[in-house]
N, CA, C and O of each residue as an XYZ file, in Angstrom:
632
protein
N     -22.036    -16.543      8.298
C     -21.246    -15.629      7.492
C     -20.798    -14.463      8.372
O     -21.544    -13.882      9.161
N     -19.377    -14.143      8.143
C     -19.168    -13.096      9.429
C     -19.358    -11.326      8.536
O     -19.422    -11.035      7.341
N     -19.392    -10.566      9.669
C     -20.328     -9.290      9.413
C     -19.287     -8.391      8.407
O     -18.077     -8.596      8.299
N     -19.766     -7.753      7.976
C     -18.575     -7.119      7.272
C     -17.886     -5.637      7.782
O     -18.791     -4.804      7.807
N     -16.983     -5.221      8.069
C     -16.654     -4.222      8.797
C     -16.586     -2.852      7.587
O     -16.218     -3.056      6.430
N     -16.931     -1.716      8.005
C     -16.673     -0.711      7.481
C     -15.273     -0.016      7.806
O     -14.308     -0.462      8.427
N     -15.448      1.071      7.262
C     -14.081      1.145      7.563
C     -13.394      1.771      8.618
O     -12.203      1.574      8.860
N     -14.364      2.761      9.446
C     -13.641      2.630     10.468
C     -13.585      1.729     11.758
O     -12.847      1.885     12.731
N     -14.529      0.752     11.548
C     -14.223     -0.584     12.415
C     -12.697     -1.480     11.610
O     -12.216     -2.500     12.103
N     -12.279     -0.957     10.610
C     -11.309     -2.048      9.896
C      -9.990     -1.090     10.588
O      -8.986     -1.694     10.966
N     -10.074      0.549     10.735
C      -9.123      1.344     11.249
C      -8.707      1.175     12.732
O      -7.550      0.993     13.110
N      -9.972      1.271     13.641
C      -9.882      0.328     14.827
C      -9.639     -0.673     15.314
O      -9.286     -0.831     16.482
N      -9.800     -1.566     14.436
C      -8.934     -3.083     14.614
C      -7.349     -2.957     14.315
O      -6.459     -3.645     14.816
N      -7.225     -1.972     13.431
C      -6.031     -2.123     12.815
C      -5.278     -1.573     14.010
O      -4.389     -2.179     14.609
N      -5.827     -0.098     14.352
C      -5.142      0.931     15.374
C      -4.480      0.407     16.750
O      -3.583      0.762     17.515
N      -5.536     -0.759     16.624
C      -4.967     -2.018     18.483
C      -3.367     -2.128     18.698
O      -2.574     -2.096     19.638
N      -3.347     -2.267     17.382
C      -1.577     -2.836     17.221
C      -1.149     -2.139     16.579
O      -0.496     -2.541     15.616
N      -1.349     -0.557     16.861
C      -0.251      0.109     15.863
C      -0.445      1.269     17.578
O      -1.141      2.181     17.131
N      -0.301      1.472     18.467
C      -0.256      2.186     19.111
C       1.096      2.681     19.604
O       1.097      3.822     20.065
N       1.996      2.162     19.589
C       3.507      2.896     19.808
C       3.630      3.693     18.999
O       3.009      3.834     17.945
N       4.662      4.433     19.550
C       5.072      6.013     18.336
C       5.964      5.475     17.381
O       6.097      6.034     16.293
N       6.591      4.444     17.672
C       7.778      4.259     17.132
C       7.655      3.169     16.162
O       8.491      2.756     15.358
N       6.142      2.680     16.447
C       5.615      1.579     15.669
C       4.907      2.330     14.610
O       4.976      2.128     13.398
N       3.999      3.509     15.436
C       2.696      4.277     14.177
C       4.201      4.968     13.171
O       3.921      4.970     11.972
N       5.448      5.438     13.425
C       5.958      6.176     12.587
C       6.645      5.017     11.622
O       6.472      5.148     10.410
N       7.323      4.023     12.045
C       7.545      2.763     10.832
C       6.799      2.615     10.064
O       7.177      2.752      8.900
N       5.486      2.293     10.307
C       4.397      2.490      9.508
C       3.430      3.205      8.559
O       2.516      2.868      7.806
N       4.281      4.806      9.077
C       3.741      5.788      8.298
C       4.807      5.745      6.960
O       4.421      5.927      5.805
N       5.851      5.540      7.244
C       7.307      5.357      6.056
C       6.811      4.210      5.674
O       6.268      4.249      4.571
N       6.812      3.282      6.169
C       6.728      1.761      5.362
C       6.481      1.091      5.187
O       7.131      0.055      5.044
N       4.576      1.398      5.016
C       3.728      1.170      4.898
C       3.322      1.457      2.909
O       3.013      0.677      2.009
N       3.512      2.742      2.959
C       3.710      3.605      1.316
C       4.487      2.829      0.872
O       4.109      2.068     -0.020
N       6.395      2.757      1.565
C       7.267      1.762      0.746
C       6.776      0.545      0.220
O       7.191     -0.014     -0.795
N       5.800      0.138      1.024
C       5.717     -2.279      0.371
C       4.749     -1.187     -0.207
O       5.482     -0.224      0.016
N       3.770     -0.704     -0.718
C       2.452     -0.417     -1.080
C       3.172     -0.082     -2.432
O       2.738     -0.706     -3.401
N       4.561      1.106     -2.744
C       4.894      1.208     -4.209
C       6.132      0.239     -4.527
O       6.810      0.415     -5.539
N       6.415     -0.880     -3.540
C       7.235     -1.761     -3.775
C       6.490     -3.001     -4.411
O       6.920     -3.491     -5.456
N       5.221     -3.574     -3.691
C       4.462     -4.117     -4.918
C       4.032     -3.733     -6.194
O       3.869     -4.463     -7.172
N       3.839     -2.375     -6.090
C       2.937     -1.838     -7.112
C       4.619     -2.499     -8.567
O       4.682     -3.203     -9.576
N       5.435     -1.808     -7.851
C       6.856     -2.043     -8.819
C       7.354     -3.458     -9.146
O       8.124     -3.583    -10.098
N       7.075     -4.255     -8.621
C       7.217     -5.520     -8.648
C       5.966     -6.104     -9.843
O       6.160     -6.828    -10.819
N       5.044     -5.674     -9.497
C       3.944     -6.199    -10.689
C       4.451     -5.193    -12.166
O       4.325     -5.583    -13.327
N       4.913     -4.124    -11.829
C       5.118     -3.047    -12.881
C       5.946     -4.244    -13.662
O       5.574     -4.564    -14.791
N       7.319     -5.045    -12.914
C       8.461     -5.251    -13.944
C       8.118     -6.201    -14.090
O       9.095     -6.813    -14.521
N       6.648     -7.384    -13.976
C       6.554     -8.284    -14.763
C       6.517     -7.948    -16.176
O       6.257     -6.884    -16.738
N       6.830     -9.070    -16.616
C       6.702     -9.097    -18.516
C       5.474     -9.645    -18.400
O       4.935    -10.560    -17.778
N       4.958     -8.107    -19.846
C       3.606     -8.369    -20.465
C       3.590     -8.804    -21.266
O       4.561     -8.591    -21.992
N       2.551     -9.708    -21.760
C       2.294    -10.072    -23.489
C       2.381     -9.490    -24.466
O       1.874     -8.369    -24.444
N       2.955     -9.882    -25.592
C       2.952     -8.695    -26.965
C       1.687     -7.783    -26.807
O       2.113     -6.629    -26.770
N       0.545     -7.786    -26.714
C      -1.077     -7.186    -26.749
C      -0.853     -6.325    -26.278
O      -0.881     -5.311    -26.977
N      -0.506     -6.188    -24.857
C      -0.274     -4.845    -23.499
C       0.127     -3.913    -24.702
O      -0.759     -3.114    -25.005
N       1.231     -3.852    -25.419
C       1.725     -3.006    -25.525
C       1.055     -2.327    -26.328
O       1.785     -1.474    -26.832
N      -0.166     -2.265    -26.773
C      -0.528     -1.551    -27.886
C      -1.308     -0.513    -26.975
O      -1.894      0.412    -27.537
N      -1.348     -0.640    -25.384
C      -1.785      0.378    -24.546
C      -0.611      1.007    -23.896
O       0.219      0.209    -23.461
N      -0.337      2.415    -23.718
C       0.582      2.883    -22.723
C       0.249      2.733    -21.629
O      -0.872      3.130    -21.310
N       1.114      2.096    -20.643
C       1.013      1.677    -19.780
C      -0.240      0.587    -18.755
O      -0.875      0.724    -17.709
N      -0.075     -0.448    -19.785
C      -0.990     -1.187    -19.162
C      -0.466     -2.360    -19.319
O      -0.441     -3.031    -20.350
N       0.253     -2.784    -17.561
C       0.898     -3.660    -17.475
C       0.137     -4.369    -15.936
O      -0.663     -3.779    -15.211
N       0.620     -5.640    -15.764
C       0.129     -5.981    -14.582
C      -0.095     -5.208    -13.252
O      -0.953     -5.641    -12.483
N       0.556     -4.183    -12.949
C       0.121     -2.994    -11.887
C      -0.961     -2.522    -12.116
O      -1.968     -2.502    -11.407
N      -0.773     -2.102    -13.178
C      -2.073     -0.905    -13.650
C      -3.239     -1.769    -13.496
O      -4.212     -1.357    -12.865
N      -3.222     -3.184    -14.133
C      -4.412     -4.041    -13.686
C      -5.050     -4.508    -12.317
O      -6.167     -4.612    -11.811
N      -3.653     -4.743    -11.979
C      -4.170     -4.997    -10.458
C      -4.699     -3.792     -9.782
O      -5.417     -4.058     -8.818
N      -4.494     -2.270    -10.092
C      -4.896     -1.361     -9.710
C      -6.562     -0.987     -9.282
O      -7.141     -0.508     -8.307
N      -6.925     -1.505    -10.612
C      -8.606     -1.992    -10.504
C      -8.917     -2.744     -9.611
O      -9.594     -2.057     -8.846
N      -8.849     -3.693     -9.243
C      -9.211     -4.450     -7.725
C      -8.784     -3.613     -6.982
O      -9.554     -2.847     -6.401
N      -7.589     -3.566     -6.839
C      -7.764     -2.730     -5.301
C      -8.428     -1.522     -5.146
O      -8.899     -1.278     -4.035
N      -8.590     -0.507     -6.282
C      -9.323      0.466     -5.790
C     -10.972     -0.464     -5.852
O     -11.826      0.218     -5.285
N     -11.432     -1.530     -6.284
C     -12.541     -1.794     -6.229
C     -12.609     -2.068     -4.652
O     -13.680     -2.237     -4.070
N     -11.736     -2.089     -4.208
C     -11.417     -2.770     -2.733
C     -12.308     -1.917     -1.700
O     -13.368     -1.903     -1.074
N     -10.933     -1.106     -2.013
C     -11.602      0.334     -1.093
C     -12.672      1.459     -1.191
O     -13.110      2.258     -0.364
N     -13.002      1.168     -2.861
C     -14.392      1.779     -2.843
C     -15.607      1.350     -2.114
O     -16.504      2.115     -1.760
N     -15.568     -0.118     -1.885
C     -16.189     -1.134     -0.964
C     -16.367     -0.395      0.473
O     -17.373     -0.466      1.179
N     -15.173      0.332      0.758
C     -15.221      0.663      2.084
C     -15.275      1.530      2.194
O     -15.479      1.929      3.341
N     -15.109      2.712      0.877
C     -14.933      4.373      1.027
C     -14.860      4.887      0.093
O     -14.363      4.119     -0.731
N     -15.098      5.904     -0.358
C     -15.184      6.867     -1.639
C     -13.931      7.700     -2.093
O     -13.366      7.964     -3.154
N     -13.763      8.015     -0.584
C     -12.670      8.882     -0.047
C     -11.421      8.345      0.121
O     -10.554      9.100     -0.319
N     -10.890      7.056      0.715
C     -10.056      6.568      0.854
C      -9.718      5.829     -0.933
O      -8.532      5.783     -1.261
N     -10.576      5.405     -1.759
C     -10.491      4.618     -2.541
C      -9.618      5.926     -3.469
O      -8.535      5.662     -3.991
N     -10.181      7.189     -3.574
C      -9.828      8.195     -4.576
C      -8.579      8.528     -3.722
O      -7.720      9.031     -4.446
N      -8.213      8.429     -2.535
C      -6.569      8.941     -2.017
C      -5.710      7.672     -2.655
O      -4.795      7.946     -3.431
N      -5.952      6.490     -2.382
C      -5.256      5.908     -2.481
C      -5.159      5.587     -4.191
O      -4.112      5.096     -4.615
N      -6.345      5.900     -5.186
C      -5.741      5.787     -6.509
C      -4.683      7.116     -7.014
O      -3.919      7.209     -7.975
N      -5.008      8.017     -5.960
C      -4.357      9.133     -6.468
C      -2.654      8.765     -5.945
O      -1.666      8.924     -6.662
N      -2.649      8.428     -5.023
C      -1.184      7.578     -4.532
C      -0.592      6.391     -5.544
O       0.587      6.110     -5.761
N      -1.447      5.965     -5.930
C      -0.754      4.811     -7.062
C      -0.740      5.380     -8.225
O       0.110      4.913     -8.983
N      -1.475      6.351     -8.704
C      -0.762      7.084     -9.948
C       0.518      8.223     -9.662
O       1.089      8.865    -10.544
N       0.825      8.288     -8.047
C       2.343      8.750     -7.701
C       3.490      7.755     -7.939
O       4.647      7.945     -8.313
N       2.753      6.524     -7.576
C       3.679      5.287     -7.995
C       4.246      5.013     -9.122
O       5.385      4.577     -9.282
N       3.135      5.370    -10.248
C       3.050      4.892    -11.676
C       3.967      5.628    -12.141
O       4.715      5.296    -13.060
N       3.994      6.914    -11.422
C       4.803      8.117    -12.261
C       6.457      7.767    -11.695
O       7.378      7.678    -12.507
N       6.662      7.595    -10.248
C       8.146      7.341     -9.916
C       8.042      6.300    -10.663
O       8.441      6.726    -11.747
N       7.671      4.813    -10.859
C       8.220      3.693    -11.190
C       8.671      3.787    -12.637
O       9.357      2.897    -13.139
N       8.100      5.385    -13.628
C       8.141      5.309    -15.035
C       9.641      5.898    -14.893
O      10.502      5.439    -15.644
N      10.002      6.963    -13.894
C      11.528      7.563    -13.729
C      12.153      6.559    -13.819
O      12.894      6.435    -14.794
N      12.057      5.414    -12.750
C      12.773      4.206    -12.166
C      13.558      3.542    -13.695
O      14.722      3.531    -14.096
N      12.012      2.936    -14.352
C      12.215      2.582    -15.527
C      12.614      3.275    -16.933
O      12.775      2.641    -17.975
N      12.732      4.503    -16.816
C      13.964      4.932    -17.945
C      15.028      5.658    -17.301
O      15.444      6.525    -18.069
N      15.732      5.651    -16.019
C      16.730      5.492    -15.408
C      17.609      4.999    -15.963
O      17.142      4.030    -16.562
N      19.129      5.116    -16.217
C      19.911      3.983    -16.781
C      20.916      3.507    -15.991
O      21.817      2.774    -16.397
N      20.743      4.034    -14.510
C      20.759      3.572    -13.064
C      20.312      3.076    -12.425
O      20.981      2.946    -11.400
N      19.053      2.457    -12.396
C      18.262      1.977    -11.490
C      17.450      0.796    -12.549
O      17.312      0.876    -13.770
N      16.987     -0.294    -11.621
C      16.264     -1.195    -12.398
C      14.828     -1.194    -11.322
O      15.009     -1.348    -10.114
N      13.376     -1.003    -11.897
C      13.084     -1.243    -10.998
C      12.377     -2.377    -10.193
O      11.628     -2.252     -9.224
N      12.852     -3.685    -10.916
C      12.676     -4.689     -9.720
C      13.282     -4.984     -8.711
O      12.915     -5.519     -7.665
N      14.665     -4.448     -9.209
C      15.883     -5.035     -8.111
C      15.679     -3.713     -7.051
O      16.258     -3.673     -5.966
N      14.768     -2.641     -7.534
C      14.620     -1.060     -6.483
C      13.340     -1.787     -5.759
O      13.156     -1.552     -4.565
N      12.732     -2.389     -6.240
C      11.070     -2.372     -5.746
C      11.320     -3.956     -4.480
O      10.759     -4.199     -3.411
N      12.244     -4.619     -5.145
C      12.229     -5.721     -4.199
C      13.152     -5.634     -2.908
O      12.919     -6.352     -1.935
N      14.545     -4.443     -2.938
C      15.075     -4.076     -2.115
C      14.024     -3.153     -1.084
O      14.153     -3.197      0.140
N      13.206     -2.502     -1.613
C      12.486     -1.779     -0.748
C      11.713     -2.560      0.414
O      11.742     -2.492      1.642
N      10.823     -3.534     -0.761
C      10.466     -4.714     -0.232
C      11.025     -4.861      1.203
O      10.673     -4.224      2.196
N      11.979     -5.841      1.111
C      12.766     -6.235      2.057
C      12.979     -5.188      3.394
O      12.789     -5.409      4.590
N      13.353     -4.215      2.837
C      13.678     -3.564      4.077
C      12.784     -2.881      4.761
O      12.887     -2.940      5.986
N      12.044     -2.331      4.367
C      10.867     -1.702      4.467
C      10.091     -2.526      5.605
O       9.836     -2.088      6.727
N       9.717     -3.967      5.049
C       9.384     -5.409      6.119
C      10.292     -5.560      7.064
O       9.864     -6.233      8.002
N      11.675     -5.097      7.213
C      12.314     -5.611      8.220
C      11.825     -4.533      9.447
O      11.755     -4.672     10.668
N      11.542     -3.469      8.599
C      11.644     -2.282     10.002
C       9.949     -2.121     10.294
O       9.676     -1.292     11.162
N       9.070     -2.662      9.808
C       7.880     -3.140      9.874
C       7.407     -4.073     11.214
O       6.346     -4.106     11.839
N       8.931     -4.958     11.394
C       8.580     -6.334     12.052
C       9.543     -5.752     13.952
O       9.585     -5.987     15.159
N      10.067     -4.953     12.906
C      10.986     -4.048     14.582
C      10.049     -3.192     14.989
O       9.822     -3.714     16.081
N       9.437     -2.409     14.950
C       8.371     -1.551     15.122
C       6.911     -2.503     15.863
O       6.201     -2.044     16.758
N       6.733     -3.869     15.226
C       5.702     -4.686     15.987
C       6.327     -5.221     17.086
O       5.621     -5.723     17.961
N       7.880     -5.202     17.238
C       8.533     -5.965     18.499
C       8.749     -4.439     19.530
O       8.856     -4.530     20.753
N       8.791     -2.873     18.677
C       8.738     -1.990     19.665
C       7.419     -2.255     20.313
O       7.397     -2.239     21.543
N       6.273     -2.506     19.632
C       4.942     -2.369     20.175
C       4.366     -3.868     21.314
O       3.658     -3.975     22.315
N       4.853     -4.442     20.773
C       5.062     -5.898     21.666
C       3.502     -6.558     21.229
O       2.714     -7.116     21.993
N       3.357     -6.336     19.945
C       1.914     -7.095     19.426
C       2.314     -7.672     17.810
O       3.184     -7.213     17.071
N       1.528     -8.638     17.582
C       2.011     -8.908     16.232
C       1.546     -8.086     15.219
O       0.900     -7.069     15.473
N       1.840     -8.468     13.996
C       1.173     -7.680     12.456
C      -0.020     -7.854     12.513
O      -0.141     -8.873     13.192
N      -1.280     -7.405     12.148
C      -2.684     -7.004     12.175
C      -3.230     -8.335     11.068
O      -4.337     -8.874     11.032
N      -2.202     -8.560     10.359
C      -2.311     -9.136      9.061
C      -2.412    -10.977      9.176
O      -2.898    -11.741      8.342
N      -1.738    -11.335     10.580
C      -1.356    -12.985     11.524
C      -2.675    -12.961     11.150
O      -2.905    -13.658     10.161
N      -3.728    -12.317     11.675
C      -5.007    -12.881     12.353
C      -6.019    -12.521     10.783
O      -6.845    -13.415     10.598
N      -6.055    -11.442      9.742
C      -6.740    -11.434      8.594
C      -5.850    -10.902      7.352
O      -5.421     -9.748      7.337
N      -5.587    -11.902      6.229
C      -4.609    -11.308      5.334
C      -5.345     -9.569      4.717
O      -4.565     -8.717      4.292
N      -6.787     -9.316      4.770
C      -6.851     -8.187      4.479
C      -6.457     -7.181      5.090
O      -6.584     -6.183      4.380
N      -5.826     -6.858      6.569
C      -5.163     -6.036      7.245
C      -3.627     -6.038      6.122
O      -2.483     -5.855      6.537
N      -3.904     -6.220      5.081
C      -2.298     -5.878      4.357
C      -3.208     -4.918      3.337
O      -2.586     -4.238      2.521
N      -4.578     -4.849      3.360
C      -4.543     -3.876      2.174
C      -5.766     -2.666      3.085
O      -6.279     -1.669      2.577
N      -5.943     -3.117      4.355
C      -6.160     -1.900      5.487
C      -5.005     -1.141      5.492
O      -5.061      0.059      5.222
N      -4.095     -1.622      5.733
C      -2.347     -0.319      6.163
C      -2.240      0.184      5.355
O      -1.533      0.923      6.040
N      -2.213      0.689      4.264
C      -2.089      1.707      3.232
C      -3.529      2.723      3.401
O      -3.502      3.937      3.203
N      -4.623      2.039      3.758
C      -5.693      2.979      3.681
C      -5.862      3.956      5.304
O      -6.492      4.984      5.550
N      -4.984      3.072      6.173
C      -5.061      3.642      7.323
C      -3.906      4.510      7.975
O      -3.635      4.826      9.133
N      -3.164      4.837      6.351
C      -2.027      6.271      6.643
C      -2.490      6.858      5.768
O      -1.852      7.907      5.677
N      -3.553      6.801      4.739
C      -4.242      7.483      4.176
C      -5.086      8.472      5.068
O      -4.959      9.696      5.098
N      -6.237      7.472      6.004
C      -7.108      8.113      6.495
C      -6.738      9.052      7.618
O      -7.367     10.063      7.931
N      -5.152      8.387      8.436
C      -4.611      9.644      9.214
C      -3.922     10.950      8.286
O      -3.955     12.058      8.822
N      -3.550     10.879      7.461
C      -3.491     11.858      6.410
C      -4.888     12.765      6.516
O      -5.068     13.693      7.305
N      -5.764     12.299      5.593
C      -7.046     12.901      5.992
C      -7.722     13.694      6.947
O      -8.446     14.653      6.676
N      -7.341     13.062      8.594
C      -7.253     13.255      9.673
C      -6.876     14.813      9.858
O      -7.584     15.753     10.219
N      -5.343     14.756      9.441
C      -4.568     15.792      9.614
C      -5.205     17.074      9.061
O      -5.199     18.172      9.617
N      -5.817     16.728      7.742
C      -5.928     18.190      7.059
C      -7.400     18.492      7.227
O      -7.925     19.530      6.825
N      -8.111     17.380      7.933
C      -9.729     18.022      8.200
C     -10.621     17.451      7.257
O     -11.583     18.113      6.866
N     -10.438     16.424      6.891
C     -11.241     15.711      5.773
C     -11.676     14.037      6.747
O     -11.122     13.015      7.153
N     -13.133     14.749      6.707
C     -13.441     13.647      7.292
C     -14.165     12.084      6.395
O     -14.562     12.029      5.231
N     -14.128     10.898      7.497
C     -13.923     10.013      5.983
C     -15.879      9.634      6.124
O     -16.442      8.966      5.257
């Protein structure tokens, strides 16, 4: 059975291949983007008649629970930044959705897209692949690891 990494062995693995400037700053933008571009994508599935008798409890909000179960796994600190970031999500995606401009799957899946394109230019500035080739959980490390340089910044250690 292989060992389980904490989290700053999961930040260090991650950090190998994020060392260009031009790679760590793609990543600091658009990294958040796929992170509230999924979140929006699960938002505009259709719920069952039932959901609705809760405000706002739609497939995001559910999936929300795992993932912060995720990162509580690995941190206290990171788990409470990053729920506090997805209830930033919850709140743009509710603008999105009474917008009578904007839809937000066709916003959340354009982000999607582009967001990944400049993701995959940034691993060709760095000349290493995505963190994610070698373990699909390095896709739910990158959100916690512009969290924890966040953290970094203001003196909060993890």
């Amino acid at each position: 059975m292989a060992k389980s990494r904490n989290i700053q062995e999961w930040f260090s693995v991650y950090g190998e291949s994020h060392q260009n400037k031009l790679n760590k700053l793609i990543h600091f933008i658009c990294v958040p983007a796929i992170y509230f571009s999924i979140i929006g994508i699960l938002w505009a599935i259709p719920t069952p008649a039932f959901f609705e008798t809760v405000p706002y409890l739609n497939f995001a909000t559910l999936a929300l629970v795992f993932v912060v179960l995720f990162y509580v796994r690995l941190s206290i600190k990171v788990a409470f930044g990053m729920t506090l970031f997805s209830f930033g999500c919850f709140y743009l995606l509710n603008l999105i959705e009474h917008s009578a401009h904007l839809d937000v799957l066709i916003s959340s899946i354009s982000i999607f897209v582009i967001s990944w394109i400049f993701q995959f230019i940034g691993h060709i500035a760095e000349g290493k692949k995505p963190s994610f080739f070698e373990d699909l959980q390095f896709l739910m490390i990158g959100p916690a690891w512009v969290i924890g340089f966040a953290y970094r910044k203001i003196g909060i250690e993890l």
